[in-house]
C-alpha positions as CSV (number, residue, x, y, z in Angstrom):
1,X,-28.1,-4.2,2.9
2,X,-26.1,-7.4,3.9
3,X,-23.0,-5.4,2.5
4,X,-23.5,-2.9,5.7
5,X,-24.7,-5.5,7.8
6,X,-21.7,-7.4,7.4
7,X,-19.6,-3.9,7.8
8,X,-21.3,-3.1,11.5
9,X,-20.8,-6.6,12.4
10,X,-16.9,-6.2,11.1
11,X,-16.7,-2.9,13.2
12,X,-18.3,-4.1,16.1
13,X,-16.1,-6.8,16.2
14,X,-13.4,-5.1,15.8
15,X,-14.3,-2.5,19.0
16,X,-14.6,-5.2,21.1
17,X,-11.2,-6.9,20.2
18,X,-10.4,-3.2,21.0
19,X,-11.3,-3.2,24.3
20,X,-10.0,-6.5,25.4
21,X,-6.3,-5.5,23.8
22,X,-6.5,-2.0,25.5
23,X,-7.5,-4.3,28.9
24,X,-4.1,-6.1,28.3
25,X,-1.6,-3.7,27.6
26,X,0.9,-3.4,29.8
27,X,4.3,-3.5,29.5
28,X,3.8,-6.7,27.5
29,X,4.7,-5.7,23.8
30,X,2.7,-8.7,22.3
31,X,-0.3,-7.1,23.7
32,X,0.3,-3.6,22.6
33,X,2.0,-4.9,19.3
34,X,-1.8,-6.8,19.0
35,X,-3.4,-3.3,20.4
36,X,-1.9,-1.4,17.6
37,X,-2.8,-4.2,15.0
38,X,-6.8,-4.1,15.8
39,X,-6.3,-0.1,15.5
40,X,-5.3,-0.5,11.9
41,X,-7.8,-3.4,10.9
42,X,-10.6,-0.3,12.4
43,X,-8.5,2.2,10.2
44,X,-9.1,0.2,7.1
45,X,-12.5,-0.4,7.8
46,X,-13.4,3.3,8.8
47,X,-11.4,4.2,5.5
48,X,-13.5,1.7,3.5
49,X,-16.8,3.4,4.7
50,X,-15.4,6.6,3.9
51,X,-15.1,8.0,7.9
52,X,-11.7,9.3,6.9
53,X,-11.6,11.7,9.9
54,X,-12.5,8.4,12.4
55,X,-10.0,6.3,10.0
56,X,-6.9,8.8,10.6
57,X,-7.3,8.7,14.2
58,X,-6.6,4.7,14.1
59,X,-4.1,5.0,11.9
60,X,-2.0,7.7,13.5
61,X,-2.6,6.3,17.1
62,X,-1.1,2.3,15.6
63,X,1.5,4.4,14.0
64,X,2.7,6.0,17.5
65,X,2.2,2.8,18.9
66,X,4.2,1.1,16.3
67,X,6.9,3.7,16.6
68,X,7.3,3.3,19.8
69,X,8.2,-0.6,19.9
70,X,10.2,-0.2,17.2
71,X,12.4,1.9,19.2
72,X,12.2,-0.5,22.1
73,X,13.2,-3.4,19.7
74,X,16.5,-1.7,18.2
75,X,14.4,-1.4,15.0
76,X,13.5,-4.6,14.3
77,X,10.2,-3.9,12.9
78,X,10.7,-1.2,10.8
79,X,8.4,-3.1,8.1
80,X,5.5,-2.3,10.3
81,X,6.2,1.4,10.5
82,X,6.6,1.6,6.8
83,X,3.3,0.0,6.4
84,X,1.2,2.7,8.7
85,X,3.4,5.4,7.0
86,X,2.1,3.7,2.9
87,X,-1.6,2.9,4.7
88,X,-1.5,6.7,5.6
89,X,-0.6,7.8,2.8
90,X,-3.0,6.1,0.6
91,X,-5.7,8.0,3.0
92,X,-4.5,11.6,2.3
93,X,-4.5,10.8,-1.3
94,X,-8.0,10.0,-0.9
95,X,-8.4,13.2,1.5
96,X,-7.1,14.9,-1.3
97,X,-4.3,16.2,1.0
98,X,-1.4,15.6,-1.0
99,X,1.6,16.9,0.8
100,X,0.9,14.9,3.8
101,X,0.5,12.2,1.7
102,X,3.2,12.6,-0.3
103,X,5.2,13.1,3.4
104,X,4.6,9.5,4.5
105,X,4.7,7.7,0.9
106,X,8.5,9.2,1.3
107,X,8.9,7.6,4.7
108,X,7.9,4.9,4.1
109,X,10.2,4.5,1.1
110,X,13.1,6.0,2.9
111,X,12.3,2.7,5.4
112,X,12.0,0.2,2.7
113,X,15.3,1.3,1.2
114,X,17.4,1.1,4.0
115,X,15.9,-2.6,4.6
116,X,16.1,-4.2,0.4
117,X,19.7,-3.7,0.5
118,X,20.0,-6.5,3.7
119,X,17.1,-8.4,3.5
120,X,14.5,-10.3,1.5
121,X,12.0,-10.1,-1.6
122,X,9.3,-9.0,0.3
123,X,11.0,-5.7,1.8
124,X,12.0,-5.2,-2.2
125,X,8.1,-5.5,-3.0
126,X,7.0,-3.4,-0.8
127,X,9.0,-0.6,-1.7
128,X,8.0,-0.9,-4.8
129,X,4.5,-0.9,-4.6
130,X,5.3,2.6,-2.3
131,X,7.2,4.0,-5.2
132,X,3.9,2.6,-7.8
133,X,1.6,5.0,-5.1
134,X,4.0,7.7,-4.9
135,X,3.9,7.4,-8.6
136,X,0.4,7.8,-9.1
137,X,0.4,10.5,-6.3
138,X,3.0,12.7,-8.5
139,X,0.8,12.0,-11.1
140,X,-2.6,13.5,-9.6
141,X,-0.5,16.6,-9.0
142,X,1.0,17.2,-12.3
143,X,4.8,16.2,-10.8
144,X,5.2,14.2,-14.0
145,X,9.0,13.9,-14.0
146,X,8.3,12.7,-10.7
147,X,6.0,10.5,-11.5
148,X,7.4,8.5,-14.5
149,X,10.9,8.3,-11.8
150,X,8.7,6.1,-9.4
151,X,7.0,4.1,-11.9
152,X,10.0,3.4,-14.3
153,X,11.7,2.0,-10.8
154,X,8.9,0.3,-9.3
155,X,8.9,-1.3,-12.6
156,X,12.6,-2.2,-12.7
157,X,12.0,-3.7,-9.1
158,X,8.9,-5.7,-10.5
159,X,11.1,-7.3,-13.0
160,X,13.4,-9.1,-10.9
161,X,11.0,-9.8,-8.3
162,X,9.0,-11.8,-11.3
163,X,12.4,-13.2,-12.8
164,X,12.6,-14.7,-9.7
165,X,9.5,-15.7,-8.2
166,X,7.3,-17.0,-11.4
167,X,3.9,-15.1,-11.4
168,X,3.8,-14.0,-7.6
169,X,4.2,-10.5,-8.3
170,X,2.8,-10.3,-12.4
171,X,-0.4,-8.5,-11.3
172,X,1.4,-5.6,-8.8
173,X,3.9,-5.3,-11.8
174,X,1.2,-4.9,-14.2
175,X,-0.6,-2.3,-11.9
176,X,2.6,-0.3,-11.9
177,X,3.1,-0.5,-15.6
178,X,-0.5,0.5,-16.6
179,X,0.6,3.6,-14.1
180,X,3.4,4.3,-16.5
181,X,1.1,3.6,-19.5
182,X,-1.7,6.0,-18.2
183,X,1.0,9.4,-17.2
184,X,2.8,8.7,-20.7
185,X,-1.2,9.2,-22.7
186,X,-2.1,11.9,-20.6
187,X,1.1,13.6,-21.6
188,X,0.8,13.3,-25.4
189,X,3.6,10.0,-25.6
190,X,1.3,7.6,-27.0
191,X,3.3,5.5,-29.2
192,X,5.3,4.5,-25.8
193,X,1.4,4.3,-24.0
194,X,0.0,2.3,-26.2
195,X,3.3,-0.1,-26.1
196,X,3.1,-0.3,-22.3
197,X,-0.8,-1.0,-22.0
198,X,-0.4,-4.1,-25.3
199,X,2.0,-5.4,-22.0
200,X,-0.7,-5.0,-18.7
201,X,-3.3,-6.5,-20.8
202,X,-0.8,-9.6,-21.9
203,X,0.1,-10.3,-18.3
204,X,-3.7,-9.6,-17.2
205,X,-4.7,-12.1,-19.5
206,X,-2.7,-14.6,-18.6
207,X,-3.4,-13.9,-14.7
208,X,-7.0,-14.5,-15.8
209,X,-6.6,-17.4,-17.2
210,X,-4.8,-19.1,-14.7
211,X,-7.3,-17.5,-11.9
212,X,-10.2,-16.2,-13.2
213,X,-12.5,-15.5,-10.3
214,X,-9.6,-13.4,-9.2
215,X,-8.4,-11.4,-12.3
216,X,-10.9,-11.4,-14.9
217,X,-12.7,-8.0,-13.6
218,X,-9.6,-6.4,-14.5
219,X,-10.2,-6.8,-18.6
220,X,-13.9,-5.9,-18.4
């Protein structure tokens, strides 16, 4: 009961910012920037609640928004696009509409790539945690050649983000891997599943240890 309390209070909240950032837009792209921002916060909540038709609607509306000052800003906030685009996509997976979703995930990728090669860590991340979903989407749908392509290079981007950054991206890296491990027993390769998964539940454990409030659900 306090769960949906606190969910009504989150979306009520959220309406309200809503309606004062509609009240402001203008030709002020701060304001419509913020507009879009409080569509997406509603999207994630609707999607959490599981009013996927209600959540789409945000999404797609802070996508056109998004779009839209991107343009205006010669591109300088492509990140942002590519996040509505892998947001989307993560709710057609759930929609079970996989060509849409498999549509945006490549968007969204196609975005990321063109940014790793000139920028920082964090575009590099995000593009591989795209390729880790795309992965997993390939994977629902039986692309399995597919599938073990985006994982084996979301890996290969996990292990230079952690050569390089300590621990900061262990747990995203381990997700992707135990994505890997999962396709490889479902298709018979378990001698190369079984290697993969001793490797998630090393890092897991050591995430756990160092935070375990945070990680330990994942060994349970």
């Amino acid at each position: 009961r306090d769960k949906q309390n606190n969910l009504k209070k989150s979306e009520q909240y959220n309406l309200q910012a809503l309606r004062i950032n509609k009240r402001m837009v203008s030709e002020d792209s701060l304001n419509v920037f913020l507009y879009a921002m409080t569509l997406n916060s509603l999207g994630v909540l609707y999607n959490d609640t599981k009013r996927f038709s209600e959540s789409e609607k945000m999404y797609l509306e802070a996508l056109k928004i998004r779009k839209k000052i991107n343009a205006e800003f010669l591109h300088q906030l492509d990140g942002y696009v590519a996040g509505s685009y892998n947001i989307l996509a993560a709710l057609y997976t759930e929609m079970k509409r996989f060509p849409e979703s498999k549509e945006a995930y490549e968007k969204a990728i196609n975005i990321y790539r063109e940014q790793v090669g000139t920028s920082n860590k964090g575009d590099m991340s995000n593009l591989a945690i795209c390729l880790s979903n795309l992965g997993g989407l390939y994977s629902d749908i039986k692309g399995i050649k597919e599938s073990e392509s985006c994982f084996k290079e979301a890996i290969n981007m996990y292990k230079h983000l952690c050569a390089t950054s300590q621990s900061k991206y262990d747990f995203d890296y381990s997700i992707a891997l135990n994505g890997l491990a999962v396709l490889y027993s479902e298709t018979n390769r378990f001698e190369e599943s079984n290697s993969i998964f001793e490797e998630v539940i090393k890092i897991q454990k050591e995430l756990a240890t160092k935070n375990p409030m945070a990680y330990q659900p994942e060994l349970v």
